[in-house]
C-alpha positions in Angstrom: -46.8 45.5 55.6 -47.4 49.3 56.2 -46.7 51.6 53.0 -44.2 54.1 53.1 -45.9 56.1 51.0 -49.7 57.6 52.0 -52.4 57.2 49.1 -52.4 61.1 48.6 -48.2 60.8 48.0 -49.0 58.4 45.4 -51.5 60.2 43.5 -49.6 63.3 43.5 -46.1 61.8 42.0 -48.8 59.8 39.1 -50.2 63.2 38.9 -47.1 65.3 38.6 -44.7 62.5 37.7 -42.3 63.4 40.9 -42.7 63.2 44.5 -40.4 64.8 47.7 -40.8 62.7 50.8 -38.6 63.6 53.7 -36.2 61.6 55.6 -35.9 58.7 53.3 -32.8 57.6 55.1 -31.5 57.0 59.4 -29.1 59.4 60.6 -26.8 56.8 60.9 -26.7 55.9 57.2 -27.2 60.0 55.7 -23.8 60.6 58.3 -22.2 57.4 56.5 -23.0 58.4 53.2 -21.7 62.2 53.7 -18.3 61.4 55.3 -17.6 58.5 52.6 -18.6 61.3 49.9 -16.4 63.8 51.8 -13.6 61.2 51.5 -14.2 60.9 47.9 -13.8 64.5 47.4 -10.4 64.7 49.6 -9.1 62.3 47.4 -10.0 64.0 44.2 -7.8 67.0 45.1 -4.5 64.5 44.2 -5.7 63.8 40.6 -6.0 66.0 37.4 -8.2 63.8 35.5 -10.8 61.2 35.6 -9.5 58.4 37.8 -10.2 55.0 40.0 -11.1 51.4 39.5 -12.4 51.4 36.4 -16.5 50.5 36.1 -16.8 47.2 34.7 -17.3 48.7 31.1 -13.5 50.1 31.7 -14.4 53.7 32.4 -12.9 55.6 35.3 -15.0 55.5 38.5 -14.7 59.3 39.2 -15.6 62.5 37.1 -14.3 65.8 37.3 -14.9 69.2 35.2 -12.6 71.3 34.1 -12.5 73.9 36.6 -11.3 71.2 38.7 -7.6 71.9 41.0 -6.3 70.6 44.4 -7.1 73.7 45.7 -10.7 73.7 44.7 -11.9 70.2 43.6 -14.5 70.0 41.2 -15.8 66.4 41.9 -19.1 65.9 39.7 -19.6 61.9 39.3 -19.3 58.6 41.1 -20.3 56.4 38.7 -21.7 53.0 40.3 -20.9 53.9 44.0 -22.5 51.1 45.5 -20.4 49.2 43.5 -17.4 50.1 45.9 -18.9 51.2 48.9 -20.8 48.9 51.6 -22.8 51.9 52.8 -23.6 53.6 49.2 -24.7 49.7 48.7 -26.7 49.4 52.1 -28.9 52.7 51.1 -29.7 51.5 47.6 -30.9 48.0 48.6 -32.1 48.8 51.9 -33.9 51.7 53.1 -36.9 53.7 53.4 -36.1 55.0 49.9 -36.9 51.6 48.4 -39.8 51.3 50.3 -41.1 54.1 48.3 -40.2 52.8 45.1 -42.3 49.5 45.8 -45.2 52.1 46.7 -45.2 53.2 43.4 -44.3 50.5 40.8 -45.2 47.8 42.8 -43.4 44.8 44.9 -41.1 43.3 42.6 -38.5 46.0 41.6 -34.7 45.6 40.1 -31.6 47.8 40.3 -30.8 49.2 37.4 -27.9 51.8 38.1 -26.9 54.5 40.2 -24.4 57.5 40.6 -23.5 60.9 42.6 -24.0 63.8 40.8 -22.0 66.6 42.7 -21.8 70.0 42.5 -18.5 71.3 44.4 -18.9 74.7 45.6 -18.2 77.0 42.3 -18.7 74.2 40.0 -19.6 74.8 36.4 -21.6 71.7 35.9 -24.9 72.1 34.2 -27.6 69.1 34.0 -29.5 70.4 30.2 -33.1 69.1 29.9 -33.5 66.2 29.2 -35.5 62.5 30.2 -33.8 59.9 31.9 -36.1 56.9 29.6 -34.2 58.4 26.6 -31.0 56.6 28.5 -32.7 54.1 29.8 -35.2 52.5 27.6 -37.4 49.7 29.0 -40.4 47.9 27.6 -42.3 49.7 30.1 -41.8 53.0 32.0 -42.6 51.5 35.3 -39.0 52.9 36.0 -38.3 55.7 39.2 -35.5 57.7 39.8 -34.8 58.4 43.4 -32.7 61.5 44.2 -31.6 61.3 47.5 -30.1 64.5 49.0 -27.1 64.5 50.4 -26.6 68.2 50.9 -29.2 71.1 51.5 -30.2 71.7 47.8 -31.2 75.1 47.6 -31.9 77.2 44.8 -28.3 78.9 44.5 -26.1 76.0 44.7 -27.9 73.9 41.2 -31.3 72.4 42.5 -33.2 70.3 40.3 -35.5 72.0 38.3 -38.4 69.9 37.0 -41.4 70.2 34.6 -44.5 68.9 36.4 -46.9 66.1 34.4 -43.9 66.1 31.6 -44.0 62.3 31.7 -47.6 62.5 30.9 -46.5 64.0 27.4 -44.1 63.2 24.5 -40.6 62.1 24.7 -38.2 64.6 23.1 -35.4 64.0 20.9 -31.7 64.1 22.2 -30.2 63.9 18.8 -29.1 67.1 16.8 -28.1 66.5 13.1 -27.9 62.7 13.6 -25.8 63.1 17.2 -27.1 62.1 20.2 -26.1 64.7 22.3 -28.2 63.7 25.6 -30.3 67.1 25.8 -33.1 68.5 24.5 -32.6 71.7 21.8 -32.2 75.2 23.2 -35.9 75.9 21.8 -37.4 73.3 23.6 -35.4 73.8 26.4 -36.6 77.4 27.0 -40.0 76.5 26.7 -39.7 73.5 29.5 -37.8 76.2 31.7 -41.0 78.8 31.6 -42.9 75.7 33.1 -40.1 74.5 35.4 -40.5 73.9 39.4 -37.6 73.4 41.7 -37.2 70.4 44.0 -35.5 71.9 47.4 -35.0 70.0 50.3 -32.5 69.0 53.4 -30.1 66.6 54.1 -32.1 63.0 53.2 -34.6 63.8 51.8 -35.6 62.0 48.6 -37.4 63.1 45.2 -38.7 60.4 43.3 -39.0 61.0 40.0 -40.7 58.8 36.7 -38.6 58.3 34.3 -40.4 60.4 31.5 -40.2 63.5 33.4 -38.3 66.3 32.0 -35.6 67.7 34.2 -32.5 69.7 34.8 -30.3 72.0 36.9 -27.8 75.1 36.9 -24.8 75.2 38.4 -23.5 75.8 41.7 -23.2 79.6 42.7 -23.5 79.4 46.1 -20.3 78.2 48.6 -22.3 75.3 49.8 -22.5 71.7 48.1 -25.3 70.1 46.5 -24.7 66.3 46.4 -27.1 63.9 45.2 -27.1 60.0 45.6 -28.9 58.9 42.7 -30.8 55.2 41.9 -32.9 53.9 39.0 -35.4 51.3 39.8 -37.4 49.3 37.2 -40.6 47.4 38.2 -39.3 43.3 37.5 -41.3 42.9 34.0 -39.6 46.2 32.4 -36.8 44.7 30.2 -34.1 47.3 29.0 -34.0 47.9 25.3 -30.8 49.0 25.3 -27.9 48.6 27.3 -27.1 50.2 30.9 -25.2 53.8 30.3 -23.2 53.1 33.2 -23.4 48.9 33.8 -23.3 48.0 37.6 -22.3 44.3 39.4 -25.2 44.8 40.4 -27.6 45.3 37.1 -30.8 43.6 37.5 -30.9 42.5 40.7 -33.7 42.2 42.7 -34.1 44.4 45.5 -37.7 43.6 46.5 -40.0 41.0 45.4 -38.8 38.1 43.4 -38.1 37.7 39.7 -40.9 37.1 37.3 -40.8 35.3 34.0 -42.7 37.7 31.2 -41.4 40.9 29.8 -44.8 43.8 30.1 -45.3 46.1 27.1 -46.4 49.4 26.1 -47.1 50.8 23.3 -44.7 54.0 23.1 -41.9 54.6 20.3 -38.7 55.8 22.3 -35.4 56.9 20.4 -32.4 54.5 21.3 -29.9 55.8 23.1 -25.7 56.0 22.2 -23.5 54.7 25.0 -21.2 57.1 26.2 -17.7 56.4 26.6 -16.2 58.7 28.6 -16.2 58.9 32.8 -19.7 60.9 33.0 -22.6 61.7 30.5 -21.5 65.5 31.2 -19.3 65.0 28.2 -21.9 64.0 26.0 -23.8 67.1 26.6 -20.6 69.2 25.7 -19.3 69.6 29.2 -15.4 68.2 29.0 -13.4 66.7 31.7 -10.7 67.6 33.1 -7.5 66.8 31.0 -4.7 66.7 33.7 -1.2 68.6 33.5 
């Protein structure tokens, strides 16, 4: 079986700990995905607060901020969409996107979550620093992040900003005073930003991204979205330490491969994470929801 990924790709995301590749999806399925997210955001405008069929942990399925109205929805999170959607489904189990994956953590992989982060033209939704293992811990950090672009991302409508060979380095604390509070300090924060890179990109195109890199993204001030169909992947031997922020139906399944039967570990201390327990993990970095009427 051909790669998807050429030998130079794969050094450079080891390298840099993240990787664009373009047109990680068909047409046919980028088209599918857009008009069921365009759907999504139609149907936001006739609620005031987080709403849908609750995940299976009993939080609602969709997010908004605050600055969110029927006239201008403020959409920010699907939590779980390919727990709802065949297509949202189709992309994370089948396409040129996991093919990737398998390039770089091998050919046994599992689904671990996934979710749409997006910024609504306007929105005020800010993604602080932070790394995703924090969330997520495993016994191993054979864990990638695929980002798959849903909109042009551009760098005035909240592209990701990332901080290359990060996941080489340390893993920072997302507690302050005892509170985990899912960012990095403003100190550290400023100093990650002075290294910072941006990932830009079309319509499905993909950045892969380890799961120790340090990332985030400013919000929207352009009049253009930028919608991103995220998915975790976990090579098969990477147990979670902790459970799934945002449990799926489909939580360990594999998606390439077959099962195996030993747990792999590393030697790496990692903070454990607080479950969130509101719609998005927005909240937890001090972002609110919107409250309704």
């Amino acid at each position: 079986m051909s790669k998807a990924l050429s030998n130079k790709q794969i050094d450079y995301f080891w390298e840099n700990g993240y990787l664009t590749v373009e047109d990680a999806v068909t047409s046919s399925q980028l088209k599918k995905l857009k008009a069921k997210l365009a759907g999504w955001v139609e149907e936001s405008r006739n609620h005031s607060e987080p709403y849908g069929q609750p995940t299976i942990d009993g939080r609602p399925r969709f997010d908004m901020g605050t600055e969110h109205t029927a006239e201008k929805p403020a959409l920010r999170r699907v939590n779980n969409p390919s727990d709802i959607s065949p297509i949202y489904y189709e992309v994370m189990s089948d396409s040129r996107m996991v093919d990737m994956v398998c390039d770089l953590i091998g050919k046994n992989i599992k689904f671990h979550h996934c979710k749409i982060n997006l910024k609504c033209p306007g929105g005020h939704t800010v993604v602080h620093y932070h790394q995703d293992f924090a969330f997520t811990p495993h016994s191993n950090d054979d864990v990638v992040t695929a980002l798959l672009m849903l909109d042009h991302v551009t760098h005035d409508n909240g592209c990701l900003m990332v901080v290359p060979g990060s996941h080489k380095g340390k893993m920072y604390s997302l507690y302050e005073d005892g509170i985990f509070v899912g960012r990095v300090s403003d100190t550290i924060e400023n100093k990650l930003a002075e290294k910072q890179v941006p990932i830009l990109g079309k319509p499905g195109d993909v950045c892969l991204m380890h799961t120790r890199l340090a990332h985030g993204s400013a919000a929207n001030h352009a009049d253009t979205s930028r919608g991103l169909y995220i998915c975790v992947y976990t090579a098969a031997d990477a147990i979670p330490l902790a459970k799934n922020p945002m449990p799926s139906l489909n939580e360990g399944k594999i998606i390439r491969g077959e099962a195996v039967t030993s747990a792999r570990m590393i030697d790496f201390e990692v903070e454990l994470p607080q479950q969130p327990k509101s719609a998005s993990f927005f909240t937890v970095q001090g972002q609110d929801s919107a409250e309704g009427i």
